[in-house]
N, C-alpha and C positions, 0 to 999 in steps of 0.2 A: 763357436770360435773360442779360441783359449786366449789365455790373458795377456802371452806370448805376441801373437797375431793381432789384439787391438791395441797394444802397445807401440807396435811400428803403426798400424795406422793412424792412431794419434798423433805418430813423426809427420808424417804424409798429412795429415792435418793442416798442422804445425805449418808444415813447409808450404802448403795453397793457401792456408791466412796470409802469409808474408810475400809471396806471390801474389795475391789478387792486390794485400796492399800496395805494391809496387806499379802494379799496371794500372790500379786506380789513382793512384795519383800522378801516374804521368796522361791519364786522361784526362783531369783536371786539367793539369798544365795545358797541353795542346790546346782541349776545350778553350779555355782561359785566352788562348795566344789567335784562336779561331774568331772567337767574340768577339776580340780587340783589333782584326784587323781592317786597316782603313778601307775606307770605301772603296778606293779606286785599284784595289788589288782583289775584291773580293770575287772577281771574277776570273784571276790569273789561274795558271796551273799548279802555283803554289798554295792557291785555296783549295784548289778542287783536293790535291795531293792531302794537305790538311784534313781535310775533312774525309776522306778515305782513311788514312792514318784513326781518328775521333772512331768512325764505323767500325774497324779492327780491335780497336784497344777497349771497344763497351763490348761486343761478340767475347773475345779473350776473356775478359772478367766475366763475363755472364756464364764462360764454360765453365770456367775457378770457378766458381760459387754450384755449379750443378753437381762436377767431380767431388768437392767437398762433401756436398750432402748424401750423395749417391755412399761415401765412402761411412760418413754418421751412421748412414742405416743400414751398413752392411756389418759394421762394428759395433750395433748396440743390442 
């Protein structure tokens, strides 16, 4: 690969770091907003919805971090 070629992937790097940061920490939040909710809702559809939300947003990152690496080791 020429220097040309891991230079944009580096972009593409670049851009899934600040991507996974983004998705991670709005899985925080939710997480955050999941743990905190009171008892007597934890069984509504607004928790289930929550927590479906929580299961998409850790899947999403976990794919940012495999694209990442997948992309390191095609560029080193």
């Amino acid at each position: 690969m020429n220097n040309k070629r891991r230079e944009l992937l580096k972009s593409a790097i670049s851009l899934l770091d600040r991507a996974s940061s983004i998705v991670n920490n709005a899985l925080d939040q939710e997480q955050d907003c999941l743990d905190n909710m009171p008892e007597n809702l934890q069984m509504s559809e607004r928790y289930e919805n929550m927590e479906a939300a929580v299961d998409c947003l850790e899947e999403a990152a976990s794919h940012l971090d495999d694209a990442r690496s997948r992309i390191a080791e095609a560029s080193a």
